[in-house]
C-alpha positions in Angstrom: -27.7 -44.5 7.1 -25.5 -42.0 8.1 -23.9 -41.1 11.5 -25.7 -38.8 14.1 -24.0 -34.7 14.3 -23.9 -33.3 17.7 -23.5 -30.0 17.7 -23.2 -27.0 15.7 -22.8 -27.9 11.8 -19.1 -28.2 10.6 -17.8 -24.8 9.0 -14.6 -24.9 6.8 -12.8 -22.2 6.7 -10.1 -22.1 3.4 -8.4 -18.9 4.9 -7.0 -17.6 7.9 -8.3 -14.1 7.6 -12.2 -15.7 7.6 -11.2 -16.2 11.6 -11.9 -13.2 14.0 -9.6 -11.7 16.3 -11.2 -13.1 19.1 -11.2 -16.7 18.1 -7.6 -16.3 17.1 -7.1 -15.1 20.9 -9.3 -17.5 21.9 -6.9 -20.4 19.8 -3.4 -18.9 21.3 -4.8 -19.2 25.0 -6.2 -22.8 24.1 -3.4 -24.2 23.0 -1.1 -22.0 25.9 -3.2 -24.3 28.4 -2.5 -27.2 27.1 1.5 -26.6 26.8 1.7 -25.7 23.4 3.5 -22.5 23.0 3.5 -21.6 19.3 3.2 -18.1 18.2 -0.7 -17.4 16.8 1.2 -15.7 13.7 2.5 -19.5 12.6 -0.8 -21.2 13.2 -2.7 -18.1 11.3 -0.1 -16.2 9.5 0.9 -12.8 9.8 -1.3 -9.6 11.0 -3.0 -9.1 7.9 -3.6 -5.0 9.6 0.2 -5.2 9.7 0.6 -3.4 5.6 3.5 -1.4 4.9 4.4 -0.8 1.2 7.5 1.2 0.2 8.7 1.7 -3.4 11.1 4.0 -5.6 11.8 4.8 -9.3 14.8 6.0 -10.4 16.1 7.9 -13.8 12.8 8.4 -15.0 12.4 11.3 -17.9 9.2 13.3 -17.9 8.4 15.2 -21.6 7.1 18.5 -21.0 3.5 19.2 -20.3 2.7 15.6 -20.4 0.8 14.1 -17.0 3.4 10.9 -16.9 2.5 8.0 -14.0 5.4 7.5 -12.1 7.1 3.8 -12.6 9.1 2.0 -9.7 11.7 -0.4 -9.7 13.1 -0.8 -6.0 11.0 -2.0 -3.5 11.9 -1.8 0.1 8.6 -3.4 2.2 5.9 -4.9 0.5 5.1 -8.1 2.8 1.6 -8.5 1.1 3.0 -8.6 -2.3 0.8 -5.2 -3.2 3.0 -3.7 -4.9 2.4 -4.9 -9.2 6.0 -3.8 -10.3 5.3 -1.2 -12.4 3.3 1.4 -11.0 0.1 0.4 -8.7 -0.1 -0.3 -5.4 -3.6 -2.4 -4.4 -4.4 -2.0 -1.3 -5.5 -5.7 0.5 -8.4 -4.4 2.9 -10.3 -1.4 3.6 -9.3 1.3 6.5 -7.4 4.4 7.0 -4.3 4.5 5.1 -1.3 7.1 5.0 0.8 7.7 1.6 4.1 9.4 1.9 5.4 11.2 -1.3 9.4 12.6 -2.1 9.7 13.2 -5.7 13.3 14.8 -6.8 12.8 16.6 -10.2 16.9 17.3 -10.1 16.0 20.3 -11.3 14.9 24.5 -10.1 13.1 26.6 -11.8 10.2 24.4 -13.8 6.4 24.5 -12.2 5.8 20.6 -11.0 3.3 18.5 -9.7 2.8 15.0 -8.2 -0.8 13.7 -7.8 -1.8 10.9 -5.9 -4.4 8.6 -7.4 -7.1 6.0 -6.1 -8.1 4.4 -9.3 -9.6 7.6 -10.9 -9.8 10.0 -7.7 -7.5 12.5 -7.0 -6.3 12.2 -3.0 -3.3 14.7 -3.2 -1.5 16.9 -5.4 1.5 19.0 -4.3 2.8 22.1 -7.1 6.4 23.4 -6.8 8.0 26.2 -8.9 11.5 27.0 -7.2 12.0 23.9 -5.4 13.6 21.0 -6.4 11.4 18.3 -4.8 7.6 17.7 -3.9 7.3 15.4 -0.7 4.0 15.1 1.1 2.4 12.8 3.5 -1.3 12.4 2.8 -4.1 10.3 5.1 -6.9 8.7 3.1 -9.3 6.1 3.2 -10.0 3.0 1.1 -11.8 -0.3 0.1 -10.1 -3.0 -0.5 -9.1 -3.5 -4.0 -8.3 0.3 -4.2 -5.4 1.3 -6.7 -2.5 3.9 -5.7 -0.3 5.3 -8.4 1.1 8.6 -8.5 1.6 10.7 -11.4 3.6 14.0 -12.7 3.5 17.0 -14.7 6.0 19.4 -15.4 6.1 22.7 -17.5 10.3 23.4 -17.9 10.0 23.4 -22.1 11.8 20.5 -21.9 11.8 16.9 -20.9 13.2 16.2 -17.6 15.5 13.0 -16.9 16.8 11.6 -13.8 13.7 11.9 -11.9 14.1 10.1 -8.5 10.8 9.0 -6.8 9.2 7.6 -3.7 6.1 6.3 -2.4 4.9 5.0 0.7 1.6 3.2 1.7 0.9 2.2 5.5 -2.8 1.3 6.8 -2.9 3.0 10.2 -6.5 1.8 11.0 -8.3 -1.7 9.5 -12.0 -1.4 9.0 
C-alpha cells in the first residue's frame, strides 16, 4: 500500500533553464527571508539571455574567385561554449541577435565580400573595391540551434594571405 500525496504531483526538473523567471525570483526572495543570501546565479547558474560570442582568424589565404568560410582560432567570449572551433557559431536559444563583422583583406585594389550565413540563409553581405577592410554590424533573428559562419570571396587574380578576421554574436532580446 503506498503512502497518501498531498498536493500537486512531484515535477523533476533535470535543468535549470526548465524554471521560469518568476519562480527563480520567487526562490531568491524565499531563501532572502529565511537568511540565506546566496546569489540566484549559484543556485540556477548563469543568465542563460546573458550570450556574447567573440572570435578571430588570423593568416588565412583566400584563392581567387573561390567563396572560402572564414576559420577562427582565438576566441575572446564564448561563456556558452557556442563557438565549435573552426568556423560555426550555434546559437543556444531563439531571439534577436546582433553580429558584428571586421575583415582585413591586407590588401587595396581587389573587389571583396564577406557574407554572413544562418545555416543556408544569407543575413548580410558587405562588397569593397578600394578599401582594405569590410566591417559591418548586422541585427537578425534566430531559433535556437541556428548556425553563424561567415564566408569570403575575392577577385584580385590572385590568392590573398594574411587575412585577419572577426566575428561577433550577442543576443540583444530572448524569445
Amino acid at each position: 500500500m503506498s503512502e497518501p500525496q498531498f498536493g500537486p504531483p512531484r515535477e523533476v526538473v533535470s535543468t535549470a533553464w526548465e524554471i521560469s523567471d518568476q519562480a527563480k525570483e520567487e526562490l531568491a526572495t524565499w531563501l532572502e527571508s529565511r537568511g540565506l543570501r546566496i546569489p540566484v546565479s549559484q543556485v540556477v547558474g548563469y543568465q542563460k539571455d546573458l550570450f556574447t560570442c567573440i572570435i578571430a582568424g588570423t593568416s588565412q589565404t583566400f584563392q581567387n574567385n573561390t567563396i572560402t568560410t572564414f576559420t577562427f582560432q582565438t576566441v575572446t567570449s564564448d561563456k556558452q561554449k557556442a563557438f565549435d572551433g573552426t568556423s560555426t557559431i550555434t546559437l543556444p536559444q531563439a531571439g534577436l541577435y546582433l553580429a558584428t563583422v571586421y575583415v582585413d583583406w591586407g590588401q587595396v585594389g581587389a573587389t571583396k565580400a564577406a557574407s554572413l550565413f544562418d545555416g543556408a540563409t544569407l543575413l548580410a553581405r558587405q562588397t569593397v573595391a578600394t578599401e582594405i577592410t569590410n566591417s559591418f554590424s548586422w541585427p537578425f533573428i534566430a531559433s535556437k540551434g541556428d548556425a553563424i559562419t561567415l564566408t569570403g570571396f575575392q577577385i584580385s587574380g590572385g590568392p590573398l594571405s594574411g587575412i585577419i578576421v572577426k566575428l561577433a554574436v550577442v543576443l540583444l532580446n530572448p524569445y
